[in-house]
Backbone as CSV, one residue per row, in Angstrom:
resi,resn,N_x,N_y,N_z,CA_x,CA_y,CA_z,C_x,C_y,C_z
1,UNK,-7.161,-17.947,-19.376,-6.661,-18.382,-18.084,-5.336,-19.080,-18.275
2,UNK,-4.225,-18.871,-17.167,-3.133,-19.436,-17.169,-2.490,-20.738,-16.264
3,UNK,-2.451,-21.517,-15.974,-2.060,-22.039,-14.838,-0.013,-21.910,-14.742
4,UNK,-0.055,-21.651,-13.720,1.893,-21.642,-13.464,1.666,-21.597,-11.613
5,UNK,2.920,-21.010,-11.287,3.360,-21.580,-10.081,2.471,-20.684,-8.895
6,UNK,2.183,-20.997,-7.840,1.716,-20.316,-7.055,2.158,-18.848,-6.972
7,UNK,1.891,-17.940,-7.215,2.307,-16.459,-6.368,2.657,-16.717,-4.885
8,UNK,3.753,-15.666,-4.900,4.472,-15.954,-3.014,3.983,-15.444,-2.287
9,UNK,3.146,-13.964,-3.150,2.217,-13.078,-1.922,0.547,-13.720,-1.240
10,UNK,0.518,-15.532,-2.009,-0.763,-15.506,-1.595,-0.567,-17.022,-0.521
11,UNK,-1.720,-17.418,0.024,-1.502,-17.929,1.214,-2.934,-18.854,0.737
12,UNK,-3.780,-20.167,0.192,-4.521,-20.870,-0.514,-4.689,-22.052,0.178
13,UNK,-6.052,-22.498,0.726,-6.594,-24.008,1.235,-8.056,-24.608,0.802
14,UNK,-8.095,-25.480,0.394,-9.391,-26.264,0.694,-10.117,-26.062,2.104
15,UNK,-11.640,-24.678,1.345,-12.055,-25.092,3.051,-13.721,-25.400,2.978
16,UNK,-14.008,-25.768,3.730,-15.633,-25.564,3.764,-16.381,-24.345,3.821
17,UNK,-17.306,-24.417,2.508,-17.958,-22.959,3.146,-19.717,-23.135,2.783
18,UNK,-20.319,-24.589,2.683,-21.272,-24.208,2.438,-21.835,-26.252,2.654
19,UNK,-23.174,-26.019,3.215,-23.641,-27.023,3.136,-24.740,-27.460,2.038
20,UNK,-24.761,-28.287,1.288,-26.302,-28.007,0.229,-26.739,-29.608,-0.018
21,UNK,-28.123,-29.631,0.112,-28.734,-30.634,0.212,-28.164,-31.278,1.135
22,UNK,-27.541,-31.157,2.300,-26.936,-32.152,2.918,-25.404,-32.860,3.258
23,UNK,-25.319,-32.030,2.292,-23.554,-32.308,1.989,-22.566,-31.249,1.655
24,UNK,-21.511,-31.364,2.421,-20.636,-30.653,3.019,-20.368,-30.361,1.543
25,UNK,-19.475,-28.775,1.147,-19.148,-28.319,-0.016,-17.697,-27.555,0.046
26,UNK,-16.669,-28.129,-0.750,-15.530,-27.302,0.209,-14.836,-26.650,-1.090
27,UNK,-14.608,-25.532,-0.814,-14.255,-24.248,-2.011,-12.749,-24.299,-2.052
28,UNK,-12.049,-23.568,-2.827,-10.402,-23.029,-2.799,-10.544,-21.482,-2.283
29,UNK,-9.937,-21.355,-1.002,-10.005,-19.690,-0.387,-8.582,-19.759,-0.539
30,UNK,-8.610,-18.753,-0.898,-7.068,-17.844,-1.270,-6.899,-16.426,-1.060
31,UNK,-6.019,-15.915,-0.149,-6.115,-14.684,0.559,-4.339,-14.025,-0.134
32,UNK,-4.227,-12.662,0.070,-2.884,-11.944,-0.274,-2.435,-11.984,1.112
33,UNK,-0.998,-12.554,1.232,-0.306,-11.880,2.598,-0.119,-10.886,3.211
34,UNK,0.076,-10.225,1.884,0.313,-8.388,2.096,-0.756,-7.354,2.431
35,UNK,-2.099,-7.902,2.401,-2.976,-6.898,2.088,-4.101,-7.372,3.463
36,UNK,-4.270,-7.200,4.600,-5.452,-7.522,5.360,-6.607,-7.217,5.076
37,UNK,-7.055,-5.818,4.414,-8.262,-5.361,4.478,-8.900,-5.550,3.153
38,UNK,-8.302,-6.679,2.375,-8.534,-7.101,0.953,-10.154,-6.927,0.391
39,UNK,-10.970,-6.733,-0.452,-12.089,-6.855,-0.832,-12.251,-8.429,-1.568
40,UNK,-13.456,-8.637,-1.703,-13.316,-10.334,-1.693,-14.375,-10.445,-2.934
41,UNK,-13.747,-11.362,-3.551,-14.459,-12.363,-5.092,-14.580,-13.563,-4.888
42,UNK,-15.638,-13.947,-5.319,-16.470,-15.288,-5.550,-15.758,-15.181,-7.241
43,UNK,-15.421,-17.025,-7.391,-14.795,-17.217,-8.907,-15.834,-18.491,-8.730
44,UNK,-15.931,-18.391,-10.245,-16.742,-19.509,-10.783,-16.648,-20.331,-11.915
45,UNK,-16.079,-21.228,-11.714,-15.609,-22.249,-12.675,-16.187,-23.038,-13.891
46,UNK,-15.673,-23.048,-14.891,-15.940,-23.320,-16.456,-16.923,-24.660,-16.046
47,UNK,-17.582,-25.354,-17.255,-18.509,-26.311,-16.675,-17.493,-27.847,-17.018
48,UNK,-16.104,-27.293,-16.491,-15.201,-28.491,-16.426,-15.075,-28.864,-14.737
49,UNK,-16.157,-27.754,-13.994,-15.426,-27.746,-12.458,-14.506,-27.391,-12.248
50,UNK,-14.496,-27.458,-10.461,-13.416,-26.902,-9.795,-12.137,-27.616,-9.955
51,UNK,-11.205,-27.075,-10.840,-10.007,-27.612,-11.641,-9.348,-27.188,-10.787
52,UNK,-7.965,-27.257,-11.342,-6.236,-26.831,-11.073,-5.954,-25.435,-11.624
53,UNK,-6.723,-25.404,-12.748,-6.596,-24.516,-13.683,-7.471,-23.381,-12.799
54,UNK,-8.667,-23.623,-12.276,-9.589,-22.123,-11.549,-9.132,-22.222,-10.155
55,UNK,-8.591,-22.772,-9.937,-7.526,-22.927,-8.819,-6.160,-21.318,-8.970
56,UNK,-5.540,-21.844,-10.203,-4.203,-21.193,-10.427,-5.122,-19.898,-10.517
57,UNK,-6.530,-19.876,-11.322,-6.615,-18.370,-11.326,-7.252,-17.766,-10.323
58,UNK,-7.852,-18.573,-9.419,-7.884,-17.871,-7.848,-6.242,-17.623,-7.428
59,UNK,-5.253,-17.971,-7.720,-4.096,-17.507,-6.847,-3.954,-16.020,-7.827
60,UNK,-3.975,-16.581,-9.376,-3.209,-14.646,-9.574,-4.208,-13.790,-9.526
61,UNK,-5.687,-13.985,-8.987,-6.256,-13.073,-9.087,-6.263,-12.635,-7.456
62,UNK,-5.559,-13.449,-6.384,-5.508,-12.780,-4.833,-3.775,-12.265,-4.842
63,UNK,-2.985,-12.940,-5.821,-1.939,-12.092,-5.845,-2.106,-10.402,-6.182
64,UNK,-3.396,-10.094,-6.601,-3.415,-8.841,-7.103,-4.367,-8.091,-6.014
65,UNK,-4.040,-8.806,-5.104,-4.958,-7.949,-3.835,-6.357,-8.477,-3.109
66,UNK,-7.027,-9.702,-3.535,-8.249,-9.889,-3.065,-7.983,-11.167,-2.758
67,UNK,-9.626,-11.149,-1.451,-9.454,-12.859,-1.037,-10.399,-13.568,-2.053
68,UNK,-9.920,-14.215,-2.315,-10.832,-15.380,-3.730,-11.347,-16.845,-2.952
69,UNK,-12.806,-16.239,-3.369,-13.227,-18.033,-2.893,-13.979,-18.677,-3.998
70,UNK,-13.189,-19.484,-4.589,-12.982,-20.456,-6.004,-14.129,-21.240,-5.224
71,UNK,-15.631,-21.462,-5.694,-16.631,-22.122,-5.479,-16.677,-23.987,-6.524
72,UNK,-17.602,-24.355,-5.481,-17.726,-26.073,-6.845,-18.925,-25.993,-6.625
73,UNK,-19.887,-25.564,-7.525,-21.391,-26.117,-8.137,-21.328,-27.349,-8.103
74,UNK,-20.510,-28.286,-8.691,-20.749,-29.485,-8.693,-20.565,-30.423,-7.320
75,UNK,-20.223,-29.846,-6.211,-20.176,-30.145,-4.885,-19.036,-31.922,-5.000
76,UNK,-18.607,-31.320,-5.625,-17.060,-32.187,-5.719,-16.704,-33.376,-6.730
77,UNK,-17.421,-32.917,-8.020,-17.425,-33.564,-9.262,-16.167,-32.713,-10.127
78,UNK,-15.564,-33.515,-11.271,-15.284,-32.643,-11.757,-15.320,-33.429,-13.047
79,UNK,-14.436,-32.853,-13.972,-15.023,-33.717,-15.624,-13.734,-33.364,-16.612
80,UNK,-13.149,-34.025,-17.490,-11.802,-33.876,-18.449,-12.375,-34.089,-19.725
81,UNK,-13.611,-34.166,-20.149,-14.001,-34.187,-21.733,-14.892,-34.096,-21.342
82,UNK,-15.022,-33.412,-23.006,-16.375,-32.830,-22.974,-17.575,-33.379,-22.821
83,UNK,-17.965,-34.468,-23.112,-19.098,-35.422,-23.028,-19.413,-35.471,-21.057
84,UNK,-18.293,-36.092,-20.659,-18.451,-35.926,-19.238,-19.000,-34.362,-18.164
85,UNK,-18.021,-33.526,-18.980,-18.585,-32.195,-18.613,-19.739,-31.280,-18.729
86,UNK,-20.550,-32.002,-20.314,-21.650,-31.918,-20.609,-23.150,-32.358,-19.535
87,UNK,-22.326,-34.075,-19.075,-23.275,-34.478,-18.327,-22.670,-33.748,-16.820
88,UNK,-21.912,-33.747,-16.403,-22.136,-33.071,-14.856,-22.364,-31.735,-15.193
89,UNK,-22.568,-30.610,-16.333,-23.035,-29.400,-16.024,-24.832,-29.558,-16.022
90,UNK,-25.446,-30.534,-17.003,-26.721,-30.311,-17.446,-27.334,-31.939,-15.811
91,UNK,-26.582,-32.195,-14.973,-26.773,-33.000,-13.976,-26.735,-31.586,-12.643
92,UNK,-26.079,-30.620,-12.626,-26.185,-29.487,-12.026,-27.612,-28.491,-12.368
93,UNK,-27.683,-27.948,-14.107,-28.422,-27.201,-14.199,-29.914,-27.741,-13.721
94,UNK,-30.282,-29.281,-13.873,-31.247,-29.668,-13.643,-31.682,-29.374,-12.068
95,UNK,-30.946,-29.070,-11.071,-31.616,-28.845,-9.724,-30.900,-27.249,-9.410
96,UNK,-31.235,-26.274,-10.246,-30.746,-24.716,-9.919,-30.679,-24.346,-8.862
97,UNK,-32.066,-25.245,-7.759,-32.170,-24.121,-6.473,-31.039,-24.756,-5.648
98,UNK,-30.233,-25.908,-6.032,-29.229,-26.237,-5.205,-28.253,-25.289,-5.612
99,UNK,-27.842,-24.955,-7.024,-26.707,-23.969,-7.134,-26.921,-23.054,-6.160
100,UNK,-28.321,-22.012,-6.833,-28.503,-21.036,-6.042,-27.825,-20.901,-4.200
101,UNK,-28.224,-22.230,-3.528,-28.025,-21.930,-2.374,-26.415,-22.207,-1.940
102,UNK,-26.023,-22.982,-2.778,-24.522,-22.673,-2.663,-24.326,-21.791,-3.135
103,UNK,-24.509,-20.932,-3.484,-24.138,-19.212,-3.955,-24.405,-18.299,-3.059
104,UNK,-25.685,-18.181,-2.323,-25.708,-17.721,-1.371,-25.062,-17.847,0.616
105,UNK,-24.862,-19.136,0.151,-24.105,-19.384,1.255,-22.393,-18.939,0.828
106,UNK,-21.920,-18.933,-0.287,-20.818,-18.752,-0.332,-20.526,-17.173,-0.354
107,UNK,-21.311,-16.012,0.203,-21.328,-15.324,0.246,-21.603,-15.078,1.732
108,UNK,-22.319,-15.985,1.759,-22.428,-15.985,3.825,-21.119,-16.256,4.634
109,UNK,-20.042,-17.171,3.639,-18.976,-17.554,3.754,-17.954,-16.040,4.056
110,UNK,-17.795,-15.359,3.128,-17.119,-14.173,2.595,-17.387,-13.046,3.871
111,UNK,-18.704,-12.896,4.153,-19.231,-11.690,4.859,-18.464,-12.387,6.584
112,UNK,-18.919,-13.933,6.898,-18.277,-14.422,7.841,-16.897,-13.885,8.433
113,UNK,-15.944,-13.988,6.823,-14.543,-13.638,6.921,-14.019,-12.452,7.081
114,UNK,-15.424,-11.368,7.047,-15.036,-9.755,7.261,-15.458,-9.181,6.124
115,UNK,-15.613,-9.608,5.308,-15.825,-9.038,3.831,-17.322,-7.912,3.777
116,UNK,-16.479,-7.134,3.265,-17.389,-5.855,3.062,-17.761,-5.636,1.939
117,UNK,-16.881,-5.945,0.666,-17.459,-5.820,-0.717,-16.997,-7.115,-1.106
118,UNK,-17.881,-7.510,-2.014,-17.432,-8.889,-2.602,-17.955,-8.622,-4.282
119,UNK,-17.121,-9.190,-5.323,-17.152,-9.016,-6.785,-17.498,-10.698,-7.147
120,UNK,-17.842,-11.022,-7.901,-18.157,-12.172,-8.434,-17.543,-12.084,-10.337
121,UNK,-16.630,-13.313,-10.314,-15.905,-13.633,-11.828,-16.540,-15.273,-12.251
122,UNK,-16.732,-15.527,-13.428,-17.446,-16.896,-13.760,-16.885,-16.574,-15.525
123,UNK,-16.523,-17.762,-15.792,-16.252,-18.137,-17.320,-16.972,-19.468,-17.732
124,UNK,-17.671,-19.348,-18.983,-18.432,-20.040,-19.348,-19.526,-20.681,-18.652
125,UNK,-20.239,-21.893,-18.134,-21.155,-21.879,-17.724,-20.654,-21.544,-16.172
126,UNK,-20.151,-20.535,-16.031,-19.353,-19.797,-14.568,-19.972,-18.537,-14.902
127,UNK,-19.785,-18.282,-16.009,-20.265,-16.780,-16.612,-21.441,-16.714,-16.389
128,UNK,-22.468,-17.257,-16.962,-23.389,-17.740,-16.579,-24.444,-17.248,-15.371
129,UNK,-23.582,-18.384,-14.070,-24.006,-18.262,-13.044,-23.432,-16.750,-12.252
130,UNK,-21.699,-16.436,-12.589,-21.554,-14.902,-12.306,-23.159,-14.023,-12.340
131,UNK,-23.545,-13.994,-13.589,-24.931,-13.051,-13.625,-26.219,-13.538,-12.821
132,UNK,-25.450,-14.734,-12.855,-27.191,-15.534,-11.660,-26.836,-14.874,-10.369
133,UNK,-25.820,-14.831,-10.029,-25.149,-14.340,-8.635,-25.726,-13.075,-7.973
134,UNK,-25.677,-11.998,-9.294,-26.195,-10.593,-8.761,-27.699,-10.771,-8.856
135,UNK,-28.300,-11.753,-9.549,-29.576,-11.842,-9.545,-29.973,-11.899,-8.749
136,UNK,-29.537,-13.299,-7.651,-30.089,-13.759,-6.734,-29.903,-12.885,-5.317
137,UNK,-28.306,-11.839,-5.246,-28.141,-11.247,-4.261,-27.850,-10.167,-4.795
138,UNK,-28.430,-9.481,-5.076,-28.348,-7.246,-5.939,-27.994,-6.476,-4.826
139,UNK,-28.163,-7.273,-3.425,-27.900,-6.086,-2.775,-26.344,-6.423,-2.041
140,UNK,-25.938,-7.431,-2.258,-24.744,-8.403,-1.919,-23.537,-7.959,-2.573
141,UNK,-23.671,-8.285,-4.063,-22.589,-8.409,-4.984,-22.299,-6.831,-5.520
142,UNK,-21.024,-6.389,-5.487,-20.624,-5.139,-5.977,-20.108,-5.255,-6.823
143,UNK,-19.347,-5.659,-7.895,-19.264,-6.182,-9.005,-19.193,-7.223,-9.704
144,UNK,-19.732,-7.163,-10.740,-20.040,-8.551,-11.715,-18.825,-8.738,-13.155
145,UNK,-18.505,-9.887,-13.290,-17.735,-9.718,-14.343,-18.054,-11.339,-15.184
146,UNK,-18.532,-11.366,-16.495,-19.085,-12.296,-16.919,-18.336,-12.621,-18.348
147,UNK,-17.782,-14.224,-18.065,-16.394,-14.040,-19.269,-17.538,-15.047,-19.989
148,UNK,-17.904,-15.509,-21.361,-18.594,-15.461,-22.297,-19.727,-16.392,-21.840
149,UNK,-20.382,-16.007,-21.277,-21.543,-16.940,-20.055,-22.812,-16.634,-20.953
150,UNK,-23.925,-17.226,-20.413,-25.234,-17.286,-20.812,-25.879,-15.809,-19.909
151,UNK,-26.488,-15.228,-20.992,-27.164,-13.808,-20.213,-28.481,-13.666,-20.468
152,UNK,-28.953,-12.758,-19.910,-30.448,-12.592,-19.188,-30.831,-11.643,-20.269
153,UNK,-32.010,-11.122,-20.857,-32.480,-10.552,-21.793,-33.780,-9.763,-20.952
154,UNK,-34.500,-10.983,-20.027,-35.332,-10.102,-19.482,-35.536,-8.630,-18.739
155,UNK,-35.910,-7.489,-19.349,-35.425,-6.283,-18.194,-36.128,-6.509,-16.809
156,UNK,-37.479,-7.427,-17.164,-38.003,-7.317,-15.606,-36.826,-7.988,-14.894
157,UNK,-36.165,-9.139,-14.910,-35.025,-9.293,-14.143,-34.209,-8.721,-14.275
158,UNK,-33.862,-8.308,-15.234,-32.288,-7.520,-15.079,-32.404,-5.749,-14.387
159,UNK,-33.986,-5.798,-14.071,-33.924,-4.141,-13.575,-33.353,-4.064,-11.830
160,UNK,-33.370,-5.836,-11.369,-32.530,-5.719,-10.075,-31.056,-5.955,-10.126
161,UNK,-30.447,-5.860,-10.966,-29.011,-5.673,-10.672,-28.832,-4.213,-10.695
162,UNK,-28.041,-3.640,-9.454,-27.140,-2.468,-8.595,-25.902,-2.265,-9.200
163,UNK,-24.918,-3.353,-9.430,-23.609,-3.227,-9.320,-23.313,-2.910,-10.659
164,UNK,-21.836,-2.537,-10.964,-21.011,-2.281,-11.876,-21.388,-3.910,-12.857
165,UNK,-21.424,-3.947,-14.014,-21.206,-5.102,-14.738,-19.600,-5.110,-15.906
166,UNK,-19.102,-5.851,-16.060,-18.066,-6.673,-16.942,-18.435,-7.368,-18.069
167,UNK,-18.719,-7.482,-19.506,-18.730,-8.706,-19.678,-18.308,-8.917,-20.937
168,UNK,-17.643,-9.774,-21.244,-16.761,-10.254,-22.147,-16.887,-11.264,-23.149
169,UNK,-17.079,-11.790,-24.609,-17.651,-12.249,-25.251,-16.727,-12.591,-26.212
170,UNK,-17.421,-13.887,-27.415,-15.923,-13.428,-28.202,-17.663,-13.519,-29.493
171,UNK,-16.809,-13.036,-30.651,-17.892,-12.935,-31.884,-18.086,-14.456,-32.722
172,UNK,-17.192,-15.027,-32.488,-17.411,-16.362,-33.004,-18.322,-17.527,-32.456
173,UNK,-18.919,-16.734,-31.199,-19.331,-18.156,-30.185,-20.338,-18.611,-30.668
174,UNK,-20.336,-19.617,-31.066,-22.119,-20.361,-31.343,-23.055,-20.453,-30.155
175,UNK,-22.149,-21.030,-29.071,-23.097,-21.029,-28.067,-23.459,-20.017,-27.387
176,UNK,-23.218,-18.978,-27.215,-23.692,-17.493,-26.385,-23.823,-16.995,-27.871
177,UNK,-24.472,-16.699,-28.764,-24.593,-16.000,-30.133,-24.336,-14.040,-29.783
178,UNK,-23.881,-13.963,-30.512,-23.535,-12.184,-30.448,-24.831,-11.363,-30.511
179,UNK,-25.994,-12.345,-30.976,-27.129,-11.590,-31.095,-27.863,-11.030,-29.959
180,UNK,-27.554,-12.314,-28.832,-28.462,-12.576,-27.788,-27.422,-11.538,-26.774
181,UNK,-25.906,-11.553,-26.913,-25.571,-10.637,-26.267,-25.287,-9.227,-26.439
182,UNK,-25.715,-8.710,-27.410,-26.323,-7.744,-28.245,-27.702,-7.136,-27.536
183,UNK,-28.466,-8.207,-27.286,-30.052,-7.619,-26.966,-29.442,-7.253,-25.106
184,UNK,-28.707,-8.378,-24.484,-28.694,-7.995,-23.055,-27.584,-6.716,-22.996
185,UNK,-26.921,-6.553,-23.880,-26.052,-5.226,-24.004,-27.493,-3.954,-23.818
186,UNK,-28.420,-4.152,-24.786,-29.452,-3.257,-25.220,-30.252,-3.194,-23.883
187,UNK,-30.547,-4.325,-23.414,-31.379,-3.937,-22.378,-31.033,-3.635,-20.812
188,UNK,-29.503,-3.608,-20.964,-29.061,-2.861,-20.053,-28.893,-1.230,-20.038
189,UNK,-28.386,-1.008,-20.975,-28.668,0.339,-21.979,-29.986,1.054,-21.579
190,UNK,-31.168,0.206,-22.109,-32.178,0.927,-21.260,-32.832,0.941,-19.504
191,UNK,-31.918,0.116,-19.065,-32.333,0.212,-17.573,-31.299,1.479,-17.313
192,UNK,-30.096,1.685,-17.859,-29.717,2.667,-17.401,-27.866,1.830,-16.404
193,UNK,-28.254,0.989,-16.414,-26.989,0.289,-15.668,-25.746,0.829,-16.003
194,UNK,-24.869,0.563,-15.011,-23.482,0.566,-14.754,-22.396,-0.925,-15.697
195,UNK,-23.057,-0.408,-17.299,-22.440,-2.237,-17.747,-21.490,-1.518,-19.328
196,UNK,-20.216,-2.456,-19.167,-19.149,-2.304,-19.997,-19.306,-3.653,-20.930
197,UNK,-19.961,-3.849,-22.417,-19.857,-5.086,-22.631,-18.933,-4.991,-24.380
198,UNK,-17.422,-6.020,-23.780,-16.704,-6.518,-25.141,-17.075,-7.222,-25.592
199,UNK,-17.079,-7.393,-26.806,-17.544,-8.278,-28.505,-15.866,-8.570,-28.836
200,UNK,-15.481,-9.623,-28.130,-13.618,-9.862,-28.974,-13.896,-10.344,-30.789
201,UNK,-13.774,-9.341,-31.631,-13.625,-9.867,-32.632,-12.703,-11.534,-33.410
202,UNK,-13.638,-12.316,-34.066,-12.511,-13.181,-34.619,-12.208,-14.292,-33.775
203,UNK,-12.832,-14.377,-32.546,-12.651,-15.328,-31.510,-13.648,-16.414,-31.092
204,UNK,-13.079,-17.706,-30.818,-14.830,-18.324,-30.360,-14.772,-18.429,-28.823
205,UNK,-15.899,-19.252,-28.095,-16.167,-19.570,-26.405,-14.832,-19.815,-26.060
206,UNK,-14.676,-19.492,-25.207,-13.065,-20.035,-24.106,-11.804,-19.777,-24.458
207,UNK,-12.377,-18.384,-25.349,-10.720,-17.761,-26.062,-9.519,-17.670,-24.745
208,UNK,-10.466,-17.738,-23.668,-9.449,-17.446,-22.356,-8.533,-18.367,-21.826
209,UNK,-9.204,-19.571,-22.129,-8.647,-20.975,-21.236,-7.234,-21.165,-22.835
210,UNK,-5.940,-21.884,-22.059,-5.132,-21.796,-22.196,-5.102,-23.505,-22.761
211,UNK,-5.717,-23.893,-21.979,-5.502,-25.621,-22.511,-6.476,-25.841,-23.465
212,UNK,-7.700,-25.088,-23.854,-8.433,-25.463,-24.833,-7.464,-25.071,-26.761
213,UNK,-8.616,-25.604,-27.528,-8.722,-25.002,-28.844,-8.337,-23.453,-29.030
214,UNK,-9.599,-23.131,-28.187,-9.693,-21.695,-28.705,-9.242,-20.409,-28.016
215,UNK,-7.804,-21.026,-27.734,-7.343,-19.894,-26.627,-6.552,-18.980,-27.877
216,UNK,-6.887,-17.486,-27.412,-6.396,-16.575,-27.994,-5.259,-15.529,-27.238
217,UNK,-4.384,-15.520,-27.251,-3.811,-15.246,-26.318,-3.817,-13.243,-25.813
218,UNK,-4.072,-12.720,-27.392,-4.081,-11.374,-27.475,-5.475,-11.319,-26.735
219,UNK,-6.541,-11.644,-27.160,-8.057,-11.381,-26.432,-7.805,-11.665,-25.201
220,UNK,-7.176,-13.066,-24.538,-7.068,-13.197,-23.163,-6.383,-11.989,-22.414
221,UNK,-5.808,-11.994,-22.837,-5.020,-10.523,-21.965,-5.547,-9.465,-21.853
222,UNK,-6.393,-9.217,-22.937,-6.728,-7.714,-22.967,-8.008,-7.794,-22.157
223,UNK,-8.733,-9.473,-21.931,-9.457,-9.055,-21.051,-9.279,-9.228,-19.348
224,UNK,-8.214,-9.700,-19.303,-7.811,-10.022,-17.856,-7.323,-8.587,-17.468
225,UNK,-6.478,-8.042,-18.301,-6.499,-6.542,-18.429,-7.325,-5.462,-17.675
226,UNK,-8.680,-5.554,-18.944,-10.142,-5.513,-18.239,-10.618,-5.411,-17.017
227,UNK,-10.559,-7.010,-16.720,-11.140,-7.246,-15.449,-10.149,-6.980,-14.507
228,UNK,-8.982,-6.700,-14.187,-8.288,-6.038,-13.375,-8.678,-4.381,-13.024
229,UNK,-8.548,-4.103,-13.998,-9.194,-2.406,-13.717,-10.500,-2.430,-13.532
230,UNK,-11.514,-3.222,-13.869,-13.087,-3.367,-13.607,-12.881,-3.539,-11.895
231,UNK,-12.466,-4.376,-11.289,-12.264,-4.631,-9.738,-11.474,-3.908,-8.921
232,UNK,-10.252,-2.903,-9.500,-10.004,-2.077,-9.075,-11.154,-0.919,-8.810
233,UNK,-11.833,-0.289,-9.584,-12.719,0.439,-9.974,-13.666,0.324,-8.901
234,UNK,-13.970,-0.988,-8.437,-15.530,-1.074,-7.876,-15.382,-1.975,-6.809
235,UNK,-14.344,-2.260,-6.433,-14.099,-2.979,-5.147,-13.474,-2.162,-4.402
């Protein structure tokens, strides 16, 4: 991921799109000027929260044609080290069915706005929830794209995902192990799915993010690359 200056073709606000437990939840929607009949993505943010940084990449990813609605799981937390980010992701994972329903409402959001196909993007514990996304709505989400997230192994769940899948990995990661995404490679394989999955050699978690350690700049590209033609393809 990159952060730089806004794109001129896109048009970006803080808005509300979801109520959970009680409290108002307000996303980054970002639309192309040029394009009205845009197809629409749900983005889902690293377990640093809704940053500046998944901000900038909701703008270049509606500069390239779609309306992006940059979601906050953390319903307006966010975190700058890791210790902090640790505790507001595992302060999130502990009540799921609240994610869940901000996920589904943020799709109630999308369909509201006209949206006819909607794709879902998530990096790291974004990635993650990307695959929770088609879980929870298979008949909703038309493509999935999952940048080195936690994945599902079970086929009884994974025999309800429909859509095209993405997903992107690097071989160094300790925390998503190549093994485990190896077996959900395999057991997509045997459901028969619509799934493209990279192994970035030589790379660890968050080869993508630009401000971390482990940004790689050749892997980042080639998978933004990727996921550009993956959403062309199926949106």
């Amino acid at each position: 991921m990159s952060e730089g200056e806004k794109p001129a073709n896109v048009t970006g606000a803080d808005v509300k799109y979801a109520t959970v437990d009680g409290t108002d939840v307000s996303g980054y929607y970002v639309t192309p000027t040029d394009k009205a009949d845009a197809p629409s993505v749900i983005m889902i943010h690293e377990w640093w929260g809704l940053n500046d940084n998944i901000k900038a990449m909701a703008d270049k990813l509606a500069a390239q044609g779609y309306n992006v609605l940059a979601v906050d799981l953390y319903r307006g937390t966010s975190a700058t080290t890791p210790d902090d980010a640790m505790k507001t992701m595992q302060a999130a994972m502990a009540k799921p069915e609240l994610i869940q329903d901000n996920l589904k409402q943020s799709i109630a959001f999308l369909e509201s706005k006209g949206a006819t196909k909607i794709g879902v993007i998530g990096w790291c514990f974004g990635g993650g929830w990307s695959l929770q996304t088609g879980l929870i709505a298979p008949d909703k989400i038309n493509a999935m794209v999952i940048y080195y997230g936690r994945v599902e192994t079970d086929k009884t769940k994974l025999a309800a995902l429909k859509m095209p899948i993405l997903g992107l990995f690097a071989a160094e990661d300790k925390g998503i192990p190549v093994a485990g995404v190896k077996e959900f490679e395999s057991a997509l394989v045997d459901l028969g799915a619509n799934a493209e999955i990279k192994i970035y050699p030589g790379v660890d978690h968050a080869f993508a993010n630009p401000s971390g350690n482990n940004y790689s700049e050749e892997a980042a590209q080639d998978a933004w690359k990727k996921t550009l033609a993956f959403f062309q393809s199926n949106l």
